[in-house]
One Martini backbone bead per residue (centre of mass of N, CA, C, O) as a GRO file, in nm:
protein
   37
    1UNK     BB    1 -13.309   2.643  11.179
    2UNK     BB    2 -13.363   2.765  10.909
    3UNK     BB    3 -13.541   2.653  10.813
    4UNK     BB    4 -13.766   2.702  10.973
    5UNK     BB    5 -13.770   3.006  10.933
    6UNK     BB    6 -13.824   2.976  10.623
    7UNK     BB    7 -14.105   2.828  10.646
    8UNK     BB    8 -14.366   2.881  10.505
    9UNK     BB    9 -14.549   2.899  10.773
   10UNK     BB   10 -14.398   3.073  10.922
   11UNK     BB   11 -14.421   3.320  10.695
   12UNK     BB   12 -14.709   3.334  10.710
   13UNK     BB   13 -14.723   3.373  11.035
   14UNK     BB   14 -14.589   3.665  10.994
   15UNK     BB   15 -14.781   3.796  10.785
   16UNK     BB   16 -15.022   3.815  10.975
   17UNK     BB   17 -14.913   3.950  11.207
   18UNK     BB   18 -14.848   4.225  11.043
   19UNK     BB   19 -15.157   4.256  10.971
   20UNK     BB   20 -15.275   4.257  11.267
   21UNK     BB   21 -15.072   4.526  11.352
   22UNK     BB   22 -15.046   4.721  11.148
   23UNK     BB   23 -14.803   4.696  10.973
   24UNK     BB   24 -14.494   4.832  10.829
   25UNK     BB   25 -14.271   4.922  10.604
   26UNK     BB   26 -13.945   4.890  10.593
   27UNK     BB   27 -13.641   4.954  10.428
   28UNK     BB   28 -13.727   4.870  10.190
   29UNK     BB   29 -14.057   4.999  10.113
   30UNK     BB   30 -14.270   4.748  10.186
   31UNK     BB   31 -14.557   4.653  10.132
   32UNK     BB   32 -14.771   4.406  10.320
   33UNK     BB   33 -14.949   4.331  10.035
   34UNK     BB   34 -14.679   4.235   9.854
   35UNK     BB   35 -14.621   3.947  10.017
   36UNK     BB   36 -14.836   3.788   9.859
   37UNK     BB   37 -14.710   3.780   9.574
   0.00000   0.00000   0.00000
Protein backbone atom coordinates (compact mmCIF):
# COMPACT_ATOMS: atom_id res chain seq x y z
CA UNK A 1 0.00 0.00 0.00
CA UNK A 2 2.76 2.05 0.79
CA UNK A 3 4.37 1.82 -2.59
CA UNK A 4 1.16 2.99 -4.43
CA UNK A 5 0.80 5.94 -2.04
CA UNK A 6 4.48 6.97 -2.64
CA UNK A 7 4.46 6.06 -6.50
CA UNK A 8 6.05 9.03 -8.43
CA UNK A 9 2.73 9.14 -10.57
CA UNK A 10 0.47 9.31 -7.70
CA UNK A 11 2.54 12.41 -5.97
CA UNK A 12 2.36 13.94 -9.32
CA UNK A 13 -1.16 14.14 -9.35
CA UNK A 14 -1.57 15.03 -5.51
CA UNK A 15 0.66 17.97 -6.47
CA UNK A 16 -1.86 18.79 -9.82
CA UNK A 17 -4.52 18.83 -7.10
CA UNK A 18 -3.05 21.07 -4.76
CA UNK A 19 -2.31 23.15 -7.02
CA UNK A 20 -5.82 23.43 -9.07
CA UNK A 21 -7.31 24.16 -5.27
CA UNK A 22 -5.02 26.77 -4.94
CA UNK A 23 -3.83 24.82 -2.12
CA UNK A 24 -1.48 26.74 0.68
CA UNK A 25 1.53 25.28 2.12
CA UNK A 26 1.19 23.56 5.49
CA UNK A 27 2.79 23.59 8.46
CA UNK A 28 6.34 22.37 6.97
CA UNK A 29 5.59 26.50 5.51
CA UNK A 30 6.25 24.83 1.99
CA UNK A 31 4.96 26.94 -0.83
CA UNK A 32 3.56 24.19 -3.48
CA UNK A 33 5.67 26.10 -6.24
CA UNK A 34 8.45 24.52 -4.42
CA UNK A 35 7.42 21.07 -4.34
CA UNK A 36 8.08 20.29 -8.19
CA UNK A 37 11.53 20.97 -7.61
Amino acid sequence: MMNQILSRDNLIQAIKRVERNKGSHGVDDMPVQNLNN
